[in-house]
N, C-alpha and C positions, 0 to 999 in steps of 0.2 A: 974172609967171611965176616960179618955185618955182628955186631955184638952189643950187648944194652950198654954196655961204659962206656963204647964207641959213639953214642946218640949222643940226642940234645938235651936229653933227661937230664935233670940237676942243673944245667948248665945257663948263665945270662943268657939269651939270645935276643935278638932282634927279628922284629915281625916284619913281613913286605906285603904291601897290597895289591901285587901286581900279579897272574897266575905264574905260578912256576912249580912244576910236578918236583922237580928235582927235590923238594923237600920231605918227600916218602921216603921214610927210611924202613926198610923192610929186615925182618929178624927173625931165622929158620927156626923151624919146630925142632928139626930133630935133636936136638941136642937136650930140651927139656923132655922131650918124649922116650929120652934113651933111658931117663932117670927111672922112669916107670915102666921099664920094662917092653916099651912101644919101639918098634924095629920095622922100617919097609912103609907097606902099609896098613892106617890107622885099624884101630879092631870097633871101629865105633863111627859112626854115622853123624852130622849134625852142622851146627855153623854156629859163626861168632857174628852176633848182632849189634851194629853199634848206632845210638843216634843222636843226630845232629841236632844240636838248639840253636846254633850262630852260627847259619851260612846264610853269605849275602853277597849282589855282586849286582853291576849296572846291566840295565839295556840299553840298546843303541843307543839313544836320546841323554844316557849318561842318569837316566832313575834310579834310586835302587832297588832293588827287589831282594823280599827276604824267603826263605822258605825251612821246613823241617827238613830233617833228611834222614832214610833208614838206610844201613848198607849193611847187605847179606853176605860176609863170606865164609864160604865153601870150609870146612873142616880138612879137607883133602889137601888144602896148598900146601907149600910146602914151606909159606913164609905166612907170618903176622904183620900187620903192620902198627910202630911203635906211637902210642897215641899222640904223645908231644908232636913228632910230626907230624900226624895227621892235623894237627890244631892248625900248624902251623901253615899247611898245604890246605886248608880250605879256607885260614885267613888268607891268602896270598889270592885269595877269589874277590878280597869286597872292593879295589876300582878296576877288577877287568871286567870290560864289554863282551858281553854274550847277546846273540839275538834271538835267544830263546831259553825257555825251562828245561826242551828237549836238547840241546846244545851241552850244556851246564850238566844234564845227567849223561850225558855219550861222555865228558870231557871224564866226569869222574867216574864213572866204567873203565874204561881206558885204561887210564892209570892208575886207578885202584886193583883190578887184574893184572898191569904189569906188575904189579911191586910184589903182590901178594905170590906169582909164581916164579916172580925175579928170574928174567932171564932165561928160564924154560919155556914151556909149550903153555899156552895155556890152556884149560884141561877142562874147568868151569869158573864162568867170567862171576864177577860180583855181580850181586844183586843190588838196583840202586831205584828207592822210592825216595821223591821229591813230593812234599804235602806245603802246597801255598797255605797262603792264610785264610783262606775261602776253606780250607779244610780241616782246620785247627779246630775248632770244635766239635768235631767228629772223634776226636781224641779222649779217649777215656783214661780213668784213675779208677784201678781196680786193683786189689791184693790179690797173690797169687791161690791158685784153689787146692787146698789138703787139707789134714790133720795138723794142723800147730804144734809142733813140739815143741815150744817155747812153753808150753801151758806146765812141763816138768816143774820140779822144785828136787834141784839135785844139788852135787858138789862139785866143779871143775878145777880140776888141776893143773891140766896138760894145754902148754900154750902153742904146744910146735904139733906138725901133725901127727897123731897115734893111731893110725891103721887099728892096733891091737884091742881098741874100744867097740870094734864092731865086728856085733854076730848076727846070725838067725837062727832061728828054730829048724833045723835042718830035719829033724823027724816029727815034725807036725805035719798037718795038712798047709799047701801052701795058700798064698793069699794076693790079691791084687790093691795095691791102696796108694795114694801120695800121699807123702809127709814133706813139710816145709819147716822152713825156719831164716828168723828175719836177723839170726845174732853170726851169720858169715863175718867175718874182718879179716882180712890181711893186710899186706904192706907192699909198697912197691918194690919192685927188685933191686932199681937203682937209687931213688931215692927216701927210700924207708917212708914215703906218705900215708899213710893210712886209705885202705878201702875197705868200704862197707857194704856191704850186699846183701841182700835174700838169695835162698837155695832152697829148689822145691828135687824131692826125688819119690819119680814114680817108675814104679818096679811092680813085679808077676813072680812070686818064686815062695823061700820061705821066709817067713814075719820076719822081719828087720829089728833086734831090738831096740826099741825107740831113745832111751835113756844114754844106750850106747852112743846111737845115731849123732843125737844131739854133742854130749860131750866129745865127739868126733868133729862137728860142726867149729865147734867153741875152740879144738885144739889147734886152729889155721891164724887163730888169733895175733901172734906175732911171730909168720910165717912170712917170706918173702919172695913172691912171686907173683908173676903178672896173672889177672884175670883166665885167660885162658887155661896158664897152665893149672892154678886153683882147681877150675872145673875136671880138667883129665884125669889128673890127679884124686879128686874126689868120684870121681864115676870106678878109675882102676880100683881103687880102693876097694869100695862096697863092691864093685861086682868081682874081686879076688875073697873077700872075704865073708861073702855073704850068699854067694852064689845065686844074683836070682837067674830066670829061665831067660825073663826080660827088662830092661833097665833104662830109664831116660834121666838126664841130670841137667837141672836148668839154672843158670843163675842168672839174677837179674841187679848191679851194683848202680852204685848212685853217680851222679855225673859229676867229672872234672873238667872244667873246661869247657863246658856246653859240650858234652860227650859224653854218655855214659855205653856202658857196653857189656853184651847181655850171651854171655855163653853158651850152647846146647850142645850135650851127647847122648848120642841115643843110640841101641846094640841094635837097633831093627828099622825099617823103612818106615815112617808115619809122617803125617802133614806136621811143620814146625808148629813148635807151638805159638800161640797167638799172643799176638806181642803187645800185651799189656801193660802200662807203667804204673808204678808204684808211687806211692804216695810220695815214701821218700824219693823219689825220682823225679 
C-alpha cells in the first residue's frame, strides 16, 4: 500500500518533459479517515479542488500552448493524489505534442481517475476544466463570503487540534450563518512545510460559538497533515460537537508549486461551491 514517506515529497528529484502518467502517485484515504472515526463509506458529500497555474505542452507544429487547469475530484475515491506528483506528472506535459486542448483534458481525465480509484472500478471520473488564456480574465479575486471571525480579540493557546474548544447553544433557538477565517495553517505531513489557508463553515443548527470556532481554527497551527485530511477532520469535529442539522466546510490554501488545492464537505446535496480565488491565491 502507497504511503507519504514512500513518495517523492522531501526527496531531490528530477523533472522530465516528456508525458509520462507513471508519476501519479496515488495515497488511500482510509487510513487518515479511520483516525476520525470514518469507516466504509464517507458520512459527507463534497470534492477536492485543485488548480493549475503551470501547465503547458506543444502542438503539432511543436508551439507551446499554455492554459489554467481546475480538477474536480470526487470525495468518494478511495485515493488522493500526492501533489509533488501531480507537479511532477503535468510537468512531464511541456515537450509532448498534443493535437488539441480536448486531447490534453481526455489525457488527464484518464489518468487522474485512474490514480485517484487506483486500480478499482471507477465509480466517478475527475472533473477537468482547461481555461486558455482567452479566458483568463474572466478570472476573479474575491474573498470568501461570512462573518470574519478574525474580527475576535482573544487568547490562543492550543497549537495541535482541540476539538474540546467547540460548542453551541444547543437550547437556544437555532440559526443559519457562515463564518470564515483567513488564520487556517498547517504543516505538511511529510515534510513539515507550512500551509496556509482560508476556511469558511456554513452550517443550520445551534449557534456555533464563534470564539470557540476560531481558537479551534488557530489550534491546526502546527498540525500535520495534508489539506484534505485538515478539512474532514475539521467538518467531524464541529459537526460531532456542535451538532448542526446541516453543515458544509470549505477551504481554500494558497499554492505550491503552481497548485493550490481547495477542499469541500458538505452533510447534504448542494451545487459546489463557486470557485473563487483569493487574493492570497
Amino acid at each position: 500500500m502507497n504511503s507519504p514517506d514512500q513518495s517523492l515529497l522531501g526527496k531531490a528529484t528530477g523533472y522530465a518533459d516528456q508525458y509520462d502518467a507513471s508519476f501519479l502517485y496515488p495515497l488511500p484515504r482510509a487510513a487518515q479517515r479511520a483516525e476520525i472515526s470514518i469507516t466504509g463509506r464517507p458520512l459527507f458529500l463534497g470534492a477536492d479542488v485543485w488548480t493549475v497555474y503551470e501547465l503547458s505542452w506543444l502542438n503539432l507544429r511543436g508551439k507551446p500552448q499554455i492554459a489554467m487547469g481546475r480538477l474536480i475530484v470526487p470525495c468518494e475515491s478511495t485515493h488522493l493524489v500526492e501533489s509533488k506528483s501531480l507537479k511532477l506528472y503535468l510537468n512531464s506535459f511541456n515537450n509532448t505534442r498534443f493535437s488539441s486542448l480536448g486531447e490534453v483534458k481526455t489525457t488527464m481525465q484518464q489518468d487522474l481517475s485512474a490514480a485517484v480509484w487506483h486500480g478499482g472500478v471507477v465509480q466517478a471520473g475527475i472533473g477537468v476544466q482547461l481555461l486558455t488564456s482567452e479566458q483568463f480574465g474572466a478570472e476573479k479575486i474575491l474573498e470568501m463570503p461570512g462573518v470574519n471571525l478574525d474580527r475576535l480579540d482573544l487568547d490562543c493557546s492550543h497549537y495541535q487540534p482541540a476539538p474540546e474548544l467547540l460548542s453551541a447553544a444547543t437550547h437556544e433557538q437555532p440559526v443559519t450563518e457562515t463564518l470564515t477565517s483567513h488564520l487556517l495553517k498547517s504543516n505538511c505531513l511529510v515534510t513539515g512545510q507550512p500551509d496556509w489557508g482560508s476556511v469558511s463553515v456554513s452550517y443550520s443548527g445551534p449557534q456555533i460559538d464563534q470564539a470557540g470556532l476560531l481558537q479551534y481554527i488557530v489550534s491546526f497551527r502546527n498540525h500535520n497533515e495534508f489539506h484534505e485530511h485538515c478539512v474532514e477532520r475539521i467538518y467531524m469535529d464541529i459537526l460531532t460537537r456542535c451538532k448542526p442539522a446541516k453543515l458544509s466546510v470549505q477551504a481554500r490554501y494558497t499554492r505550491r508549486g503552481g497548485v493550490d488545492i481547495n477542499p469541500w464537505r458538505s452533510s447534504h446535496p448542494q451545487p459546489m461551491p463557486v470557485q473563487i480565488r483569493t487574493a492570497r491565491q
